[in-house]
C-alpha positions as CSV (number, residue, x, y, z in Angstrom):
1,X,7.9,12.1,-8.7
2,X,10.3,10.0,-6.2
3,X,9.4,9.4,-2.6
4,X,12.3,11.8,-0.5
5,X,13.5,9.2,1.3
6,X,16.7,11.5,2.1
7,X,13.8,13.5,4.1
8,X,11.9,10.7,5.7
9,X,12.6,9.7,9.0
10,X,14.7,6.7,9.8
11,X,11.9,3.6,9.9
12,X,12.8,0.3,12.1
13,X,12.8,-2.6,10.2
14,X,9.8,-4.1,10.1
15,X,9.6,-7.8,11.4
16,X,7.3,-10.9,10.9
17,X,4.5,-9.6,13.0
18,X,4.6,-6.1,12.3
19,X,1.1,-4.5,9.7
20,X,2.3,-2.5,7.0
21,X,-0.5,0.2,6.1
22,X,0.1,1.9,2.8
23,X,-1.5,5.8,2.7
24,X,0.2,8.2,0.5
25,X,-0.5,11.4,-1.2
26,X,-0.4,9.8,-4.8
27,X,0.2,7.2,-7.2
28,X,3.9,7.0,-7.8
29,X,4.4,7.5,-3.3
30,X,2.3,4.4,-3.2
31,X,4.2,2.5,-6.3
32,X,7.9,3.2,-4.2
33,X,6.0,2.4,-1.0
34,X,4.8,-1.0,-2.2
35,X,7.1,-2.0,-3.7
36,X,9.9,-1.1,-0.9
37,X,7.1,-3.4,1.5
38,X,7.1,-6.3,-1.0
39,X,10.8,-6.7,0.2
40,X,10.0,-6.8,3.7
41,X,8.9,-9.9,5.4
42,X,5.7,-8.9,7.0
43,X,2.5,-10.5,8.2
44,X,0.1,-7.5,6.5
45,X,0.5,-5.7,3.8
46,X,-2.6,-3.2,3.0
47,X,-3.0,-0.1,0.6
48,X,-5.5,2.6,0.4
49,X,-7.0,3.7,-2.8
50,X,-9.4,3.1,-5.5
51,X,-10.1,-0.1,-7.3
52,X,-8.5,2.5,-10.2
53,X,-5.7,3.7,-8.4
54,X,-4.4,0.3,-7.2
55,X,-4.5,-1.3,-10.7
56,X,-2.4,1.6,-12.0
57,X,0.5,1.0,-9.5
58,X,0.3,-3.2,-9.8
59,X,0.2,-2.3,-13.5
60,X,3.6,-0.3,-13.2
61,X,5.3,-2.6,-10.5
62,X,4.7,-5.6,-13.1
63,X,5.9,-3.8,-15.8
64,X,8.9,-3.5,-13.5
65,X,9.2,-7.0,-12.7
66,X,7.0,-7.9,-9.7
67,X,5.2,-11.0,-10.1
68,X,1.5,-11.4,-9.8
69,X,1.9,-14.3,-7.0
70,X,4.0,-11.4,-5.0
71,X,0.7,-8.6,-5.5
72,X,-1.3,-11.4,-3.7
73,X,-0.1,-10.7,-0.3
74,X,-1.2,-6.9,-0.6
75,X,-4.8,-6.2,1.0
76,X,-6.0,-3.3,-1.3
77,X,-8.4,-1.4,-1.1
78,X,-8.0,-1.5,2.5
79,X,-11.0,-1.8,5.0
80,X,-14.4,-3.5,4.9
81,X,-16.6,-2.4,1.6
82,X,-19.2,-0.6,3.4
83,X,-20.1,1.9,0.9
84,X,-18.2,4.3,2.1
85,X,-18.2,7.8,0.3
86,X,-16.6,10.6,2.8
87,X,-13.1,10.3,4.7
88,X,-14.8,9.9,8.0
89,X,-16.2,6.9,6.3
90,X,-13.3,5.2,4.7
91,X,-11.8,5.7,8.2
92,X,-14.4,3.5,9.7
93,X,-14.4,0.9,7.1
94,X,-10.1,0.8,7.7
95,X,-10.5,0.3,11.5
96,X,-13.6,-1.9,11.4
């Protein structure tokens, strides 16, 4: 699976005080995603997901060369660990 970037709409550049937020409909989106915002310089990087999820795609992006110093600048899961169960609760937690 490969993000359709020939379908996505034309994104500005992000600059050095711009939030990237990371929200995807699966693993390999957030794998392309991540690793497109690695490139950008950026004063937040965050990614939503499970603890599970978001070792998966660090696993694959180091397999592809990304360095574990780079991975540190990614917030992941995103939001404050409140427990939260239900979407209306992770949506809290994010904007918290």
């Amino acid at each position: 699976m490969r993000w359709p970037r020939s379908s996505a709409p034309e994104v500005p550049r992000p600059g050095k005080s711009d939030y990237l937020v990371i929200v995807t409909r699966g693993h390999a989106y957030d794998q392309e995603v991540l690793e497109w915002a690695l490139g950008q310089e950026v004063k937040y990087i965050g990614m939503i997901g499970s603890r599970k999820k978001i070792q998966t795609v660090y696993d694959v992006l180091k397999e592809k060369g990304v360095r574990a110093d780079q991975l540190t600048r990614v917030h992941a899961p995103i939001g404050l660990d409140i427990g939260a169960l239900t979407p209306e609760e992770i949506a809290v937690s994010i904007v918290a």
